[in-house]
N, C-alpha and C positions, 0 to 999 in steps of 0.2 A: 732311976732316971732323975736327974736335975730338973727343978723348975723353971719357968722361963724367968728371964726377968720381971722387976714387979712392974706395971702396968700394961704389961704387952699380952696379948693375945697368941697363942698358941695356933703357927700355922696350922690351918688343914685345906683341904680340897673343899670349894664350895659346891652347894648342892645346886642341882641344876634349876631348879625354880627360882635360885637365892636371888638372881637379877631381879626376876615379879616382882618376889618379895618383899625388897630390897623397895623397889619400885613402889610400891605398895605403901609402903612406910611401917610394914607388920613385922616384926623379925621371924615370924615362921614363913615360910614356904608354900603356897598355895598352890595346888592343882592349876594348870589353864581349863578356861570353859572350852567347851566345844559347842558348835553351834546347835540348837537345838532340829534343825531342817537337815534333811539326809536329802542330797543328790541323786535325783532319779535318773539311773540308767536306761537306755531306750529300747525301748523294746526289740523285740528280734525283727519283726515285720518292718518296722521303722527302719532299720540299719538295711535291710535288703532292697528294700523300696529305693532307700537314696542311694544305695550302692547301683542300683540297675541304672537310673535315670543317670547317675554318674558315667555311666557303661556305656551309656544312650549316645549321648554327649559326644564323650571323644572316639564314639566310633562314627560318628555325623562327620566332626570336624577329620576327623582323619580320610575318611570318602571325600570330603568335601575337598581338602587341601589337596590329596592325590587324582581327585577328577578332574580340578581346575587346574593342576600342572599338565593330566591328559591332555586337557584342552586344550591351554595352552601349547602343551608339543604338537597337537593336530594342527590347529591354528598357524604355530610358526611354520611349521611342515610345508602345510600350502603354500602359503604366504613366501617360504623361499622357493616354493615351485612355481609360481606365478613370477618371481624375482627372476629366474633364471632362464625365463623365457620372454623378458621383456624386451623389444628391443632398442633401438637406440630411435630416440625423438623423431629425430628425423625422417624414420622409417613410418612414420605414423600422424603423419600432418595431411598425407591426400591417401586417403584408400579408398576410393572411387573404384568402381568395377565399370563403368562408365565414361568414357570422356564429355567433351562440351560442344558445342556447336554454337556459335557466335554469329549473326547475319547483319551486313550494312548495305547498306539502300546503296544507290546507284551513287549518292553525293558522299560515301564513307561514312556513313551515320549507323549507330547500331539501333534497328528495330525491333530483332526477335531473337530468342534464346531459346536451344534444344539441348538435350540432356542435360548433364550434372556441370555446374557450372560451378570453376574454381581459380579463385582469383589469385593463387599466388600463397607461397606460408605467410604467416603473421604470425607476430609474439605479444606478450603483453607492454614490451620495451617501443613497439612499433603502430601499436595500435592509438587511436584517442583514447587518454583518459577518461571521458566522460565511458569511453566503452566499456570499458575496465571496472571500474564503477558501478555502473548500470547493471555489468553480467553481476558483480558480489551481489551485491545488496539486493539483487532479484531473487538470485539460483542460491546462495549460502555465505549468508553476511559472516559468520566466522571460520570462511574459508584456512584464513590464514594461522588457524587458533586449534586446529582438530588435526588430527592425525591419519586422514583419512575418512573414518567414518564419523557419527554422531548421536551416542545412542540416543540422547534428549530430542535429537532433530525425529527421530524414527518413532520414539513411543509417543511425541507430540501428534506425529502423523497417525499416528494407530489410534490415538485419542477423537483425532477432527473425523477422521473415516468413520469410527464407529458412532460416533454422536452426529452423524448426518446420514443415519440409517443403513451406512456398506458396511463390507467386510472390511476388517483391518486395513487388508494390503489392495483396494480398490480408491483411487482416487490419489492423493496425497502418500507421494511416499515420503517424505524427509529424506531423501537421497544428497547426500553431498555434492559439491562438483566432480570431483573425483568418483564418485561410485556411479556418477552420469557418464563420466568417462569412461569407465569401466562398461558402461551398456552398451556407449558408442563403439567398442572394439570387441563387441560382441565375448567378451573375459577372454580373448586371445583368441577366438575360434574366426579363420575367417573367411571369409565368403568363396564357395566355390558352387558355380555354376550345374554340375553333376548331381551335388545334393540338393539342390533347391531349384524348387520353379520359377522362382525370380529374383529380384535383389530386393523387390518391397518383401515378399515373406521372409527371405530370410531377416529382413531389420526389423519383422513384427517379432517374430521369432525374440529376436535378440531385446526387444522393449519388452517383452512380457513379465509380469511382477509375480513374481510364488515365493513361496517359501522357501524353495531349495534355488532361488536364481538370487534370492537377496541374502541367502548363507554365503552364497558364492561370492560373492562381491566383496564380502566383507575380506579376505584374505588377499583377492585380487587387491582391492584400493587398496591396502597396506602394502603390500607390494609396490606400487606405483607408488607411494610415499618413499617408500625405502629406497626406491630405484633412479625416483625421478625430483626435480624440486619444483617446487608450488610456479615458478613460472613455466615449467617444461608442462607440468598438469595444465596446465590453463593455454599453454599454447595448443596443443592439442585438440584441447577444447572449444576453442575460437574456429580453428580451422579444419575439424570433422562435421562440429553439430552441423542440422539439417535447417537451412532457413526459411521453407519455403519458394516457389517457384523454380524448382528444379533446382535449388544455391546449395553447397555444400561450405560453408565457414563464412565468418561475417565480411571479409574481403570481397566474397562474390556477391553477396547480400546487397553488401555496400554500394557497390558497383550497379548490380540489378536494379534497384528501388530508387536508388540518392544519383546514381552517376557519377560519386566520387569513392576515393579511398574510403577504408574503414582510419586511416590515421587522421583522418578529416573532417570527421561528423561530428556535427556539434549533440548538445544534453539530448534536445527532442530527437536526433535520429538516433542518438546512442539507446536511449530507450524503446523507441518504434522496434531494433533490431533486438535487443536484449527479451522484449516482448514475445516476441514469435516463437523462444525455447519452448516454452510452455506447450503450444499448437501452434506450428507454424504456417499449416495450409490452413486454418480457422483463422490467425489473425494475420494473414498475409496483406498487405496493403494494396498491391495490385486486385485483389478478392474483393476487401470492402476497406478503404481508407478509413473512413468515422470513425469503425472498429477498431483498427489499426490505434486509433492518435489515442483515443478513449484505455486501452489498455497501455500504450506509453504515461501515459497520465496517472495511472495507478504507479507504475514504476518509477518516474520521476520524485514521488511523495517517497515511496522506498529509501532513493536516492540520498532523497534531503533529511530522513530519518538519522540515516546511518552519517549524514554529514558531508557529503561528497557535496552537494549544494547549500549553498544558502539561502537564506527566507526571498532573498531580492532574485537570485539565479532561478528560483522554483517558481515565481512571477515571471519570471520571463518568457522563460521556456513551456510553461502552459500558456501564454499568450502567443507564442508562436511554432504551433504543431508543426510537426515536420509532411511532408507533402514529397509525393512523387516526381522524378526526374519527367520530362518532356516524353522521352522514350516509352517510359515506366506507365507511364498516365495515358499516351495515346494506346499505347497495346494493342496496336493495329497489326493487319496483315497476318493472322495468324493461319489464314488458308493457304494465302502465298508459301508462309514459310512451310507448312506441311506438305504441298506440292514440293519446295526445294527437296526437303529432308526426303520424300518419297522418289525422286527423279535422278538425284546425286548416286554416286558409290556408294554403298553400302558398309564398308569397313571406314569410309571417312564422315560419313551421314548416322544413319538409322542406329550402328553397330559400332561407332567408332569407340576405342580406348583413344584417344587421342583428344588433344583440344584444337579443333578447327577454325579456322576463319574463312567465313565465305561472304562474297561480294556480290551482290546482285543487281536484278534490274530494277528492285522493285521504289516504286516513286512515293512517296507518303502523301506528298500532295493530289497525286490523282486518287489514289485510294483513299483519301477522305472524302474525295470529290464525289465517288461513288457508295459509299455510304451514307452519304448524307443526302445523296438522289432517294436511296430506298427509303431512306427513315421519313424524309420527306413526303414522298410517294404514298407509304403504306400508313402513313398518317393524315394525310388531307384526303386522299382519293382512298381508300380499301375502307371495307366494312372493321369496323372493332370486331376481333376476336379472330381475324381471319388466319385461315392455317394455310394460307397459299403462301408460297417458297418462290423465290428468287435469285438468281446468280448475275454477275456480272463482270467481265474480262475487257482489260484494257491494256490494249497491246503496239506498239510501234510497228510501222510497213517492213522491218526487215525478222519481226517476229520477237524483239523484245519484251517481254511482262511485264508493266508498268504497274498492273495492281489488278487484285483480284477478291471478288467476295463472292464466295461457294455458299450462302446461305443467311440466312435473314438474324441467324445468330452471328452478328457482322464480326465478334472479335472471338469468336470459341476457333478453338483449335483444336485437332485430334478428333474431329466431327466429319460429319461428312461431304463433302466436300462437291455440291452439287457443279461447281462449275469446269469441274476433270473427271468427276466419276462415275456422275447422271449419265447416262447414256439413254437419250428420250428421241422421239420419231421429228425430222427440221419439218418435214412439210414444207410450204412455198417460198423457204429460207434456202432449198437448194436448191431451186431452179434457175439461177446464174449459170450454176455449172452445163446446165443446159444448152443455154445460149452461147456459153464460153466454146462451147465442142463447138455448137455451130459458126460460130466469130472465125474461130481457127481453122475452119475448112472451107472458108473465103463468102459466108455470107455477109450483109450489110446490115448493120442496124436498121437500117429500114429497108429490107428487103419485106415480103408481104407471107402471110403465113395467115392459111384458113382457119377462123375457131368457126367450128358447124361441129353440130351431131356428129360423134365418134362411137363406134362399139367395136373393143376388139375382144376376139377368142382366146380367153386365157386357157390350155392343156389342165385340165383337172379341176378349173373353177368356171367354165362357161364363159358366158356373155359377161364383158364387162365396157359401162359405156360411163365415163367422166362426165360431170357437169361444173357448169360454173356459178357461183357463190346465188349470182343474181337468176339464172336458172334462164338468162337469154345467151344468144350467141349472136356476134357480131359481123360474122361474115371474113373477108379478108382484112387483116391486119398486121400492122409494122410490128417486126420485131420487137421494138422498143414500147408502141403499144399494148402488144402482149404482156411484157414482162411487168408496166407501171400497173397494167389494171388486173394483174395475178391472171391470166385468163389458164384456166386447166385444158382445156383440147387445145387451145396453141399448144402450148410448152408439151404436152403430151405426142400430137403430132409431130413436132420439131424434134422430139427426142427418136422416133420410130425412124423419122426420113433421117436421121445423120447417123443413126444407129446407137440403141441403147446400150451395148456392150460398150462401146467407143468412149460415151457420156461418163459410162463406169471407171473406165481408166483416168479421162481427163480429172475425176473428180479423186478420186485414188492420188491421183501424183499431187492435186492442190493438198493433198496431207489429209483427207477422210478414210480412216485407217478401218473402218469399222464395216463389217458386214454389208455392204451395197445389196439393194433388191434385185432381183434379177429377170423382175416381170417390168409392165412400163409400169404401173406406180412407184416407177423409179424418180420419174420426170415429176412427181408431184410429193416428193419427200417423203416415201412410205420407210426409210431407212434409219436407224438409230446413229447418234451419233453425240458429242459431245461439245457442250461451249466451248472447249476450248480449242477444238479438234477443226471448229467451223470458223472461228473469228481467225484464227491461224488460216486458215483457206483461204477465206477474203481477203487477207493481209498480203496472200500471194495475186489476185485481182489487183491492191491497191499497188504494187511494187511491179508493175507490169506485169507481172505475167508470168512471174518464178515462183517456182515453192517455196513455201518459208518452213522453219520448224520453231515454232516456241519453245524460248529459252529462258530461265529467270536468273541461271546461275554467268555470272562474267571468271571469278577466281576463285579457286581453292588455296590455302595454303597452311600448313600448321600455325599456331599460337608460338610466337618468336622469330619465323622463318620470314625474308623476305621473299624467296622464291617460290612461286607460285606452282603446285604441283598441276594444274590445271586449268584452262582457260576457255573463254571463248567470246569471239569477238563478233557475231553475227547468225543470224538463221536460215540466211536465203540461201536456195539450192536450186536445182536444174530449172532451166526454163520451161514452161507446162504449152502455154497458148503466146502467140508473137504480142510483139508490143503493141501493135497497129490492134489485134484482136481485144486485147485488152482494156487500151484506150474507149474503143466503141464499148464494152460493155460499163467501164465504169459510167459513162454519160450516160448510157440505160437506166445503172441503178439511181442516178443521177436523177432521172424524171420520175424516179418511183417515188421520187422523193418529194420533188416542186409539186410534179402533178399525179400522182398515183396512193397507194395504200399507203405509204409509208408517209404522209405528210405532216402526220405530229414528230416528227423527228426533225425539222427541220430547224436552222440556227441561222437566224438574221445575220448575215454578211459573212457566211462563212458556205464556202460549196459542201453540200452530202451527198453521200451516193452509199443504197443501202437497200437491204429487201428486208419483208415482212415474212411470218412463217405462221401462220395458224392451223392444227394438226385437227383429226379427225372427233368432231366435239367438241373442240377446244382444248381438249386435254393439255398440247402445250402451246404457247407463246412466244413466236422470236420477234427481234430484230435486229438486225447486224448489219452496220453502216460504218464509215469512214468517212474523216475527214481528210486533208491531204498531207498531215501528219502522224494520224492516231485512227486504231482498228477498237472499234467494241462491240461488243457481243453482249443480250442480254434474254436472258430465258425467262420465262416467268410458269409455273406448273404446281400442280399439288405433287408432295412423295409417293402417295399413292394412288396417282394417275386420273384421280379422281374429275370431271370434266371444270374447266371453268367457268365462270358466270358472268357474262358481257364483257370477258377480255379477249382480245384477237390482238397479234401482232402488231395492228395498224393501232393500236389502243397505249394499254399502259406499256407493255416493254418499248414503244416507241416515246413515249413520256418518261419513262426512265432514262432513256438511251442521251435523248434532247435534255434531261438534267443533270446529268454525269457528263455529255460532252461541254455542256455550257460552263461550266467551272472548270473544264481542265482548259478551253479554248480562252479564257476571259482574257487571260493576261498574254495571249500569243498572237502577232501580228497571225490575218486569215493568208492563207495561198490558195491558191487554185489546186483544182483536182487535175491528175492528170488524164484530161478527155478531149474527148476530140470536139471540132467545133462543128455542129452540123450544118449549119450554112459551107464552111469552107470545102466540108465535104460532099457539097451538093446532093441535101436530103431532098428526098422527094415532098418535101413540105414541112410544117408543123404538126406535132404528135397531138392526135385528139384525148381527149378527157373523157375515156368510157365510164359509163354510168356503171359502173360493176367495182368488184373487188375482190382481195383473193377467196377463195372458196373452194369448197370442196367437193367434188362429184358425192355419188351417193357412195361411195369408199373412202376417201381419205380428206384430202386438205379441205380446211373447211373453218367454215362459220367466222370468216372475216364476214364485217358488217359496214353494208354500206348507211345502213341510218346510222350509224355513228360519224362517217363522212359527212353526213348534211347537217348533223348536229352539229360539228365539227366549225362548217362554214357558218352556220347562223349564229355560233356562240364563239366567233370569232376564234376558233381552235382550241376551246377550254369546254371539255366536257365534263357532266355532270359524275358526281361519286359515285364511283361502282361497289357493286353488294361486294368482290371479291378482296 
């Protein structure tokens, strides 16, 4: 083999270290070091351990992803099953199971409201903004920001619950508007009559807070997101919630409390209404106003939080609280109108689905009049503390209702209703009817009639012998003197000789509907009957001498309709006793009045004519007189029958009677009564002033007092405070 050339190196294949080497600056070849630390592999335990907790892991996540898509598919499941039975808005702005009942006084004014009252749909485009407003920032300031529900609103709620010692879901729920919507439609379930005992359980029913009714919601309000848009939610809302005093949506609310639109209320009423979600019969304004402005006041600051007001508008509007309409404030007449609601049809009244309008008789003026007789009364004259009851009925000659107070609770409603329902013994309140039998079967006001010593044989009770109050008897006496000084054996006698089945009838057709006695303590009011039953009877006296029937209602007619489904224009019915009869007796009760038991009833420059009634005890109290306008009637009695304490007819219900008629008279020129004139009808003289008064044998009418009469005279007609 040839040499290479001379200076050249002889190719070969370098060795693999020869870079190091090379590198090195050594011409040999050097080993690489290896590190002197060996890698420890991990032990078997170790690799199983993190193999399992690896294992752990994605079978968590895998549960996890495949239960939350479960859920998910259950979720949407519902969610389009609540979807597909929505229905359309419109079907769900009035779901009253109830209609409304509307009443205006005699002048067209509305005074009282029954059932569910509903003013009409409303949107959030029609309403005041301040309303609109008021409901967010109250009920779910990020109404417009959530999808329905809110879980932060919910465990905020479960937080305040349980840090103020309840359960979670007790108190505060964080419910959205919409999942409040969702309660108000009971989740689509709805009200049927069959299943439930009333319309209030079933809306407890439907407010109740569990566990499985706030799962439920949850699919529902997504539903109603998905279905509906945030104004359709909120209309809904406006015009289902409950606002207190029978309102169903703030239109009626509106209406109820303010007397105007809900498009029309300014900050303070937007808040007073927005107020009431929370508890509407707790902060109803007609219940306790303070209350009322005191919780607008918290919600006005809401308000101005969230930005709806400014610092000068939140000054304002806490300086001037919103306050009750006229209506709203007086809330009078609430006996009346339960007489209406109890008297009317029943499918247009008590029962109606429909929205009614009814017109009536009732006057506000007079019925303050007599309200403020008792408050008066049972404040200067009655002992503090007393539990003695009062009614009082004020009615026009042809049987009109002008106003009426069933009890000393002057504005309660749905109570009881002493002045139609009490059914108590008149005593010497009915022995007109007496004299009326005898007028009509051609006696004279002063014709003459024996009070002496009586005992007649009662079949199965013996002897029974009437006395009079004063425990004398006067011998022969006028008519008219009988009746002024209550005498018991007149009116008793007078009842046997014209016949007391007779008396029965005449007193029947003047409209005393009730159980008539049928022995002679007929003639001395041993018979039960009602205030309203008796002032209605007089009124047939004051009207000549026809039967009346007390009426309160004038028209029916549905909400929209001008035509009236029903009417009526008067209450007098057949003639009872001639007019000539009647005439004499009003000028009888006429002198019971100048000169007889009933003389605190009487009214400077005005004619009365009226009898007294004090029953066996005292137990009850009348007076029932008329002027030659207006019939009233006044009871006075405990509920349970319990005797009274120096009151007799001639007393306080005569002092009532004389300050209810004096304020309804004040502003009405006086007329005359219609009576006859005794001179023209050549009396046999002037009616003496017997020293007596009405009273009661040792059975029944009783314990009028004649030292109250002399009291009466020496203290100029103002007697001293009675214990009652």
């Amino acid at each position: 083999m040839s040499k290479p050339p001379s200076g050249r190196r002889p190719l070969v294949a370098p060795r693999r270290n020869s870079a190091s080497a090379s590198r090195s600056g050594s011409g040999a070849a050097r080993p690489a070091r290896r590190s002197s630390k060996k890698k420890k592999k991990p032990s078997g335990n170790h690799s199983l351990l993190g193999r399992f907790f690896r294992w752990i892991g994605r079978m968590v996540f895998a549960v996890a992803w495949r239960g939350a898509l479960l859920l998910a598919l259950i979720l949407f499941g519902f969610t389009f099953y609540y979807y597909s039975k929505l229905p359309p808005v419109s079907d769900l702005l009035d779901a009253r199971a109830r209609g409304s009942v509307t009443m205006l006084d005699r002048y067209g004014e509305v005074f009282a409201w029954r059932g569910e009252q509903f003013g009409g749909a409303i949107t959030p485009d029609t309403v005041s903004p301040h309303l609109l407003h008021a409901v967010v920032a109250t009920e779910d300031r990020r109404f417009y920001n959530h999808f329905g529900v809110s879980p932060r609103g919910i465990l905020g709620a479960m937080i305040i619950n349980m840090r103020e010692g309840r359960g979670p879901l007790q108190g505060h729920g964080g419910s959205t508007i919409t999942q409040q919507v969702a309660k108000l439609m009971c989740l689509g379930t709805p009200y049927d009559p069959e299943l439930w005992d009333s319309e209030a359980a079933y809306e407890a029913d439907c407010r109740e807070t569990t566990i499985a009714r706030k799962l439920q919601e949850v699919p529902f309000a997504l539903a109603m997101e998905w279905r509906y848009s945030k104004d359709d939610i909120l209309s809904i809302y406006f015009n289902r919630a409950y606002l207190g005093a029978g309102t169903r949506g703030f239109e009626a609310a509106a209406q109820r409390y303010f007397g105007i639109s809900a498009a029309e209320v300014n900050a303070p009423q937007a808040a007073m209404l927005a107020g009431l979600l929370v508890a509407p019969s707790y902060f109803a304004p007609t219940r306790n106003l303070e209350r009322a402005q005191e919780r607008a006041n918290v919600i006005l600051g809401l308000m101005a939080r969230e930005e709806y007001l400014t610092a000068s508008e939140l000054s304002a509007a806490r300086a001037n609280p919103a306050t009750l309409s006229d209506a709203a404030r007086d809330n009078m007449g609430g006996y009346f109108a339960d007489w209406i609601m109890s008297e009317g049809p029943s499918f247009l009244t008590r029962d109606t689905t429909e929205d009614v309008i009814l017109r009536t008789t009732f006057d506000p003026a007079m019925q303050r009049a007599a309200e403020d007789a008792i408050n008066d009364v049972f404040t200067n004259q009655v002992r503090e503390g007393s539990e003695a009851q009062a009614a009082i009925v004020v009615m026009s000659a042809d049987g009109a209702v002008r106003a009426m107070v069933g009890g000393r609770d002057l504005r309660g409603a749905g109570l009881f209703n002493r002045a139609t329902q009490a059914q108590r013994q008149t005593g010497s309140a009915f022995k007109p009817f007496v004299y009326a039998t005898a007028l009509d079967l051609g006696w004279r006001f002063d014709d003459l009639i024996l009070d002496a010593p009586l005992t007649l044989n009662i079949p199965g009770s013996g002897a029974w012998s009437p006395e009079n109050y004063s425990g004398e008897f006067y011998g022969e006496v006028t008519l008219t003197e009988a009746l002024q000084a209550s005498l018991n054996t007149a009116a008793v006698r007078l009842s046997e000789q014209v016949g007391r089945d007779l008396v029965r009838q005449v007193a029947s057709e003047f409209g005393i509907d009730s159980d008539l006695a049928a022995g002679p303590a007929l003639a001395l009011g041993a018979s039960e009957s009602s205030l309203l039953e008796m002032s209605g009877a007089y009124a047939g006296i004051l009207n000549g001498g026809s039967a009346v029937t007390p009426y309160g209602l004038l028209e029916l007619r549905l909400m929209g309709d001008d035509t009236p489904l029903m009417g009526q224009t008067g209450g007098i019915r057949e003639r009872v006793i001639t007019d000539n009869a009647a005439r004499q007796l009003i000028y009888m009760m006429n002198q019971v009045v100048e000169n007889g038991t009933g003389q605190r009833a009487n009214l400077a420059d005005v004619e009365v004519a009226g009898k007294t009634g004090t029953t066996n005890s005292a137990r009850d109290a009348w007076f029932i007189g008329f002027t030659s306008d207006y019939v009233a009637g006044v009871w006075m009695g405990y509920d349970d029958n319990r005797p009274l304490t120096g009151v007799t007819g001639g007393g306080l219900p005569a002092e009532l009677w004389r300050q209810t008629m004096e304020r309804i008279q004040a502003n009405q020129p006086a007329s005359p009564l219609p009576m006859i004139d005794p001179i023209a009808e050549g009396s046999r003289g002037p009616n003496r002033v017997l020293s007596t008064n009405e009273g009661t044998g040792q059975v029944l009418d009783g314990a009028a007092d004649l030292a109250e009469q002399i009291l009466m005279q020496v203290l100029g007609g103002l007697l001293g405070r009675s214990d009652q």
